[in-house]
C-alpha positions in Angstrom: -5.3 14.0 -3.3 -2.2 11.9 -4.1 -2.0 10.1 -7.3 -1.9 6.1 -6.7 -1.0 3.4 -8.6 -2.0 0.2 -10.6 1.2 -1.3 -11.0 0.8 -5.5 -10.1 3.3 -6.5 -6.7 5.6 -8.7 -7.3 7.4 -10.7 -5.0 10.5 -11.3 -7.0 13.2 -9.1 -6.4 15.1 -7.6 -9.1 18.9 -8.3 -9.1 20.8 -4.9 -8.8 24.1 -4.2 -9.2 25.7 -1.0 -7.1 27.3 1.6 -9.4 28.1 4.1 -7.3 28.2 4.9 -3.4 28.2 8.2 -2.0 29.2 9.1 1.3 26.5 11.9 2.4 27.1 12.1 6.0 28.6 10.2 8.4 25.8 8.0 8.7 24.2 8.9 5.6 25.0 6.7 2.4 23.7 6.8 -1.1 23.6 3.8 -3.3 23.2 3.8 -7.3 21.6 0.9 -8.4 21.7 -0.5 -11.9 20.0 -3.6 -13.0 21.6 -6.7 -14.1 18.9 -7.7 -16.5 19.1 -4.6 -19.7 15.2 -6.0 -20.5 14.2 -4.9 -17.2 16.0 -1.9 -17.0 14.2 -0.5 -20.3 10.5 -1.6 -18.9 10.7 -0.4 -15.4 9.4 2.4 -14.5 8.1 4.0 -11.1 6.9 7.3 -9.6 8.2 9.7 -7.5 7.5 9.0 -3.5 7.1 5.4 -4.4 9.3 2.7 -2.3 11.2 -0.1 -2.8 12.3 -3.2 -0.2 16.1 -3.0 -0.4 18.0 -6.7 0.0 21.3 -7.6 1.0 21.5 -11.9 0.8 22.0 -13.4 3.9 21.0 -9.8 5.7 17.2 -9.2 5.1 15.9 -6.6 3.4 14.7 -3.3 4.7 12.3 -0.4 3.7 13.4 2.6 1.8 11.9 5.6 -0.9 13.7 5.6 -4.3 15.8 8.5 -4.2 15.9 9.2 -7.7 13.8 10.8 -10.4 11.8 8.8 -12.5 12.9 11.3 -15.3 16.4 9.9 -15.1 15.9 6.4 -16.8 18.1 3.3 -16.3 19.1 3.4 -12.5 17.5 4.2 -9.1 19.3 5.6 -6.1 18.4 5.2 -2.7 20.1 7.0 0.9 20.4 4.6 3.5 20.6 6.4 7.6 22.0 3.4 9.1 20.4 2.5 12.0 20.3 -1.5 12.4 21.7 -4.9 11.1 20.2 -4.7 7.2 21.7 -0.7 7.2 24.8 -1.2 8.3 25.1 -4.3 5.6 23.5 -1.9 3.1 26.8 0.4 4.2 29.5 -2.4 4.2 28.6 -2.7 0.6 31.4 -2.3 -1.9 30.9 -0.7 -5.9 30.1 -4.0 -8.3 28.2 -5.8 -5.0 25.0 -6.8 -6.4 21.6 -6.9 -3.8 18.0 -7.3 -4.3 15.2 -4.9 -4.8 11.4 -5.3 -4.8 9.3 -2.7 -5.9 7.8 0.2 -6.6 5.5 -0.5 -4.4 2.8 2.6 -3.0 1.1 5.4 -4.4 3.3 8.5 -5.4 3.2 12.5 -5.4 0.5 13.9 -7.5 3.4 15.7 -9.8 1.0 15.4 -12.8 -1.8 17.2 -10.9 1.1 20.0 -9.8 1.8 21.4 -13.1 0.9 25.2 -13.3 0.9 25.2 -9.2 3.7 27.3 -7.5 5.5 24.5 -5.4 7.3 24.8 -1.5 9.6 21.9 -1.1 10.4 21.2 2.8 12.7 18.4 4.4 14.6 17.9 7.1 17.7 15.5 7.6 17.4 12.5 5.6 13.7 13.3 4.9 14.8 15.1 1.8 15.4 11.5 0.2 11.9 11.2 -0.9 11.8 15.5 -1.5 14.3 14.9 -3.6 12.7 12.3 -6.1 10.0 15.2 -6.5 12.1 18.1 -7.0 14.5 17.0 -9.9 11.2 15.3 -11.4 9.5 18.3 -11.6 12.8 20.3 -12.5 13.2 18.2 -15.3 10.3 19.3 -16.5 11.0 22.8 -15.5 8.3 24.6 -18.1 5.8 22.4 -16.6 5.3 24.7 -13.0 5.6 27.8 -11.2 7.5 29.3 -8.9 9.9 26.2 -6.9 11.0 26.8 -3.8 13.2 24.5 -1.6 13.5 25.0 2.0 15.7 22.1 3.6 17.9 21.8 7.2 19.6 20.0 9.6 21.3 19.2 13.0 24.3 20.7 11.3 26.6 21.1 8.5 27.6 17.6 8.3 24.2 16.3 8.6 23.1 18.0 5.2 22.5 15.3 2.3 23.3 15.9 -1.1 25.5 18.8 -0.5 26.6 18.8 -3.9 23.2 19.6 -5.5 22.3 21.9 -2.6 25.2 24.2 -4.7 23.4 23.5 -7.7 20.6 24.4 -6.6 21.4 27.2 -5.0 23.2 28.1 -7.7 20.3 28.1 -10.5 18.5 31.1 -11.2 14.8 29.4 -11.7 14.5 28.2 -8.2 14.7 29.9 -4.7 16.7 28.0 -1.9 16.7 28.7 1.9 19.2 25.7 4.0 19.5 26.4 7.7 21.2 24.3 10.3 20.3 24.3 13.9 21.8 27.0 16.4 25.3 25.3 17.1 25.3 23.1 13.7 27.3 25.8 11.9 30.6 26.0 10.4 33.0 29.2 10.3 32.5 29.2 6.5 28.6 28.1 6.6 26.9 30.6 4.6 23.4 29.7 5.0 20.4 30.6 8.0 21.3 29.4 11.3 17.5 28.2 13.2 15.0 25.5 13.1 13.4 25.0 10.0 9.8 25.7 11.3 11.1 29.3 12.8 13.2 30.2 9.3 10.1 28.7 7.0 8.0 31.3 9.1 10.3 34.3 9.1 10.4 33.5 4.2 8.4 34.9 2.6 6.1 32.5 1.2 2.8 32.4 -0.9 0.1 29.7 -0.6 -1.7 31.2 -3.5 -2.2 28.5 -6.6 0.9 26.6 -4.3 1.3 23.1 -3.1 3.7 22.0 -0.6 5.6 18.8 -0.4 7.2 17.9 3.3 9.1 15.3 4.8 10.9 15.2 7.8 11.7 13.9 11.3 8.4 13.8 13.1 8.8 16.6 15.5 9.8 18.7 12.7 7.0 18.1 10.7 4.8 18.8 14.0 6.2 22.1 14.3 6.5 23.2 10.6 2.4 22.6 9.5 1.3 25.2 11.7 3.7 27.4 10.4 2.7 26.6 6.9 -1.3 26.8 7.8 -1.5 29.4 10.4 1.5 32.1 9.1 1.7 31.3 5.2 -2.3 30.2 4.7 -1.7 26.5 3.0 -4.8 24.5 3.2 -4.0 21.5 5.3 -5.3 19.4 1.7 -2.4 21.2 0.3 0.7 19.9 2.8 1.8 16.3 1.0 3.7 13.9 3.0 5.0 10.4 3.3 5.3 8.4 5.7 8.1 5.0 5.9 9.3 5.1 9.6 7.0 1.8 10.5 6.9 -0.2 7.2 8.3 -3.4 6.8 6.8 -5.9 4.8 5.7 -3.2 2.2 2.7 -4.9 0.7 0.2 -5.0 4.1 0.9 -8.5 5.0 3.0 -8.4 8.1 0.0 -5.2 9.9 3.5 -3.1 11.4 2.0 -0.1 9.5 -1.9 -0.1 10.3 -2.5 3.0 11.4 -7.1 2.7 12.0 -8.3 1.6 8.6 -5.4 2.7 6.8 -2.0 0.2 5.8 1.0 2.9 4.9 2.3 0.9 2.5 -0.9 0.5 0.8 -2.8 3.2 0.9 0.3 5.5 1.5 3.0 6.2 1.6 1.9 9.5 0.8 -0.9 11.8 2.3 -2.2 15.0 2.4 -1.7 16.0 6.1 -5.4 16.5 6.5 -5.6 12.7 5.5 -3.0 12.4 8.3 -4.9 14.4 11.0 -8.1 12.1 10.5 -5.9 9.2 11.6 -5.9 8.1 15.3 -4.1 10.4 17.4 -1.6 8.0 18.9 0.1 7.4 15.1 
């Protein structure tokens, strides 16, 4: 079961300052977000696959994972897709702007309960953001686990995130990689796997035994990848973690955009075991 939280909501948002911005994609932008108060930079703390409600004055705010590890003290980072009015102001944003942030707000990925486990990482797209909070937590505490494995794709070449820690990762000798793009997405000097990710996760080999898998991704790739991971590599459906953002807004289970049955995502998510999700009603 994912780990949850006791941490008390507050309202207030923090006053951040951005840092740094990094251009991911074409649509893809990461921000680094430092606090303007030191106190509260030294107190505050989070987990991974917990959110945050991002604000830009005179904008709204809008719904996003923190990026980041909780290992790395200090800062958080999150990777805006822009899509809408509050995104595209989260993009205008210049280095030295300063926005809002409420948060962490959500229960988080059970990394505690993971140590000693072998663990498959899975995303697609911009659904590594919240992958990626998991995997440098747990490589920072590298002794702590098993075998890692990171299997990540998209549409194409341009549309992978964090290509420059894709070549570290790829590049480390403790961790196995596999990145794919779709048929058509590659580039002459592309040197990964060229399919879906569902058809390359199936064609790995892959071990369920004493292994845990953590997925995020765009829906339809996440419909096609479970039976891959149940039916051809044996993961019990208690052993596929998610989370789920795409209808939060409010973040704290006032505003109902999220009820899914008797569940609130933001509430008693954003992260679930997929046979937590498969008990939900069918239309979510």
């Amino acid at each position: 079961m994912p780990a949850s939280t006791d941490q008390a909501i507050d309202y207030l948002p923090y006053k951040m300052r951005v840092e740094k911005i990094t251009e991911e994609t074409p649509d893809v932008t990461t921000l680094k977000l430092l606090f303007d108060d030191h106190q509260q930079a030294e107190k505050f703390t989070f987990k991974a696959g917990q959110f945050g409600l991002y604000s830009v004055f005179g904008y709204g705010e809008a719904t996003f994972c923190i990026a980041s590890s909780p290992t790395r003290k200090g800062y958080i980072e999150c990777s805006v897709k822009r899509a809408g009015r509050v995104t595209q102001a989260l993009h205008s944003l210049l280095e030295g702007d300063t926005i809002g942030f409420r948060g962490p707000y959500g229960n988080c990925f059970p990394v505690d309960e993971m140590k000693g486990r072998n663990i498959l990482f899975v995303g697609g797209g911009i659904g590594l953001a919240p992958v990626r909070s998991v995997i440098w937590n747990c490589l920072d505490r590298r002794d702590e686990f098993g075998d890692i494995t990171i299997c990540y794709g998209a549409r194409t070449v341009d549309d992978l995130v964090y290509k420059e820690e894709l070549k570290e990762w790829e590049g480390r000798d403790d961790i196995n990689t596999i990145f794919t793009v779709d048929p058509g997405g590659e580039t002459p000097d592309w040197s990964g796997k060229v399919g879906f990710v569902p058809t390359v996760l199936g064609e790995a080999k892959i071990s369920s035994d004493n292994a845990v898998c953590i997925l995020c991704g765009p829906p339809i790739m996440i419909k096609f990848t479970l039976p891959v991971l149940v039916d051809t590599h044996g993961f019990a459906k208690e052993n596929v973690i998610t989370t789920l953002e795409n209808r939060m807004k409010c973040g704290v289970g006032k505003c109902g955009r999220c009820n899914v049955g008797n569940k609130y995502v933001c509430k008693d998510g954003p992260v679930f075991t997929c046979a937590e999700i498969e008990e939900m009603p069918p239309e979510y």
